[in-house]
N, C-alpha and C positions, 0 to 999 in steps of 0.2 A: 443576819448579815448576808446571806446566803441569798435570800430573795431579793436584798436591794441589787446585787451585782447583777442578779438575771434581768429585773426591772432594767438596770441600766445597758446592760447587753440588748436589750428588747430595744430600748427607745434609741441605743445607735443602731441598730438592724434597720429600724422603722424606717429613721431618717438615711441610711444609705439608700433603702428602697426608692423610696420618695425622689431624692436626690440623682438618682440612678434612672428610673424613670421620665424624670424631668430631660435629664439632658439625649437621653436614646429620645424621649416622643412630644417634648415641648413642642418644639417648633411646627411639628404635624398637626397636633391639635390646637394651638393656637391659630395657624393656617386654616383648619379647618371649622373652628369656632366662627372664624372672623367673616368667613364666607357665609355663613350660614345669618349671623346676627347682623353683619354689617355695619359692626360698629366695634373698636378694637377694645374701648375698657369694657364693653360687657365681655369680650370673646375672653379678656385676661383674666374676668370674674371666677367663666366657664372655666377654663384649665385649672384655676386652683380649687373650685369644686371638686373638679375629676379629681384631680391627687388628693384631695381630701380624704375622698369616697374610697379612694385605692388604697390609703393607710388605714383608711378605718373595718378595710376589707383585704387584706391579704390573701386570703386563704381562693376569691377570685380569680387573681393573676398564678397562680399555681396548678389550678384545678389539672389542665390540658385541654381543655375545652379552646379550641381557637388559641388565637393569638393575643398578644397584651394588646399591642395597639389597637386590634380590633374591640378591645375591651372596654378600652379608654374612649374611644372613638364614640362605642355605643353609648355608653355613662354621657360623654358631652352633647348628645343628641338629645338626651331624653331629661339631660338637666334644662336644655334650651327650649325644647316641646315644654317645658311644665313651665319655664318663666311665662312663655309664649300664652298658656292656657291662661296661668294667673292672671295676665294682663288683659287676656278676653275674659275673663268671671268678672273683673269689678269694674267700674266705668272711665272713662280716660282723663286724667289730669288734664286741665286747663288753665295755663297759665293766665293771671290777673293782667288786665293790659284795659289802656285808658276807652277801649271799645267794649269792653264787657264790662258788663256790671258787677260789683262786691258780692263776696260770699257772704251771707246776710248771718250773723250772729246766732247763736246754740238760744234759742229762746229761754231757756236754764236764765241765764244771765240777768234779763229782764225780768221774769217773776219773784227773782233776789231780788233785783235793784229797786223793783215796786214795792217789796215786803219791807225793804227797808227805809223806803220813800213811806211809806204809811205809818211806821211806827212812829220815825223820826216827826211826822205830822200829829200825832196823838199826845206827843209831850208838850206839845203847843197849849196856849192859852183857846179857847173856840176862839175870841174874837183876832187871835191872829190866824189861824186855822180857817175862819171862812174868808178873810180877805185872801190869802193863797189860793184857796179853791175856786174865787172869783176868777182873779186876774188870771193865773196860769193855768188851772185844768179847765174852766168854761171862757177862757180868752176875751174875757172883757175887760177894756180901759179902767182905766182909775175911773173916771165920770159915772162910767157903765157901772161899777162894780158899786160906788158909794151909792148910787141911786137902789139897788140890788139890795144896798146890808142896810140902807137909810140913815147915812151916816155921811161927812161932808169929803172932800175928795183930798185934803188935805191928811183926815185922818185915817184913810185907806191906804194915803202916798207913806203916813209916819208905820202904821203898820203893819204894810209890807217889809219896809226894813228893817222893824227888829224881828219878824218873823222871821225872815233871812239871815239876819245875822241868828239865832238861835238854833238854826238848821245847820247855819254852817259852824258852827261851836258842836253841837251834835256829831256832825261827820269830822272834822277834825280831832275833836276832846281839847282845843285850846281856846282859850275865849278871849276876845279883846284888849278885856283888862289884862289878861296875860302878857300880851304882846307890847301894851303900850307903859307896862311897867317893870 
């Protein structure tokens, strides 16, 4: 019992500090953040790092070493020097706008999409399997393609679409007759 009161004694200590703090050098370092960043939500960011920094380090503002503000002041400097650095280490954001071109997709994506474009192609019958490969992966017409598998352009036209329909019963799991019954 004895250590929850000091805990709780500790964490109002904290927050007087903090709170105490804030109102003696808010406004100095906010002032001084905003000059420095140019920008007021990142300077509000900077100040409540500082106080972070200053609760999770007490035993700083005590030493005698200098002054608090000086203290504080240094801590917001070198919080903004290191956003500053981070932001020069990695490359600059570039918002999407109808003059730049798309962030082109994690290629990841694609070698799934294929791996499962190929399977779903191997549950096929071959003669609906090569009218697919016709028409869509070697881009030839119906005429093109029947003339290709030697078959009439009618039954290229009919076996495409149960090809498709079966492709698409595969990537759903529902199938026609499901729907139309």
């Amino acid at each position: 019992m004895a250590a929850l009161w000091s805990r709780k004694r500790e964490t109002a200590a904290d927050e007087a500090l903090i709170r105490t703090l804030y109102e003696e050098h808010g406004r100095a370092l906010l002032a001084y953040a905003t000059r420095l960043t140019g920008d007021r939500a990142a300077a509000e960011d900077v100040v409540q790092e500082t106080l972070v920094r200053a609760w999770r380090h007490p035993e700083a503002l005590v030493n005698g070493k200098g002054s608090v503000r000086g203290w504080l002041l240094t801590v917001a400097r070198n919080i903004i020097t290191d956003r500053v650095r981070a932001r020069a280490a990695r490359p600059q954001e570039v918002a999407e706008s109808p003059g730049t071109t798309p962030v082109a997709r994690d290629h990841a994506e694609a070698v799934v999409d294929s791996v499962v474009v190929l399977e779903a192609l191997h549950q096929l019958s071959s003669d609906h399997r090569d009218v697919l490969l016709e028409i869509y992966f070697r881009g030839r017409s119906v005429t093109e393609a029947a003339e290709a598998l030697g078959v009439p352009p009618g039954t290229v036209k009919s076996r495409s679409h149960y090809a498709l329909r079966a492709l698409r019963e595969t990537f759903t799991g529902v199938s026609l007759k499901e729907v139309a019954g």
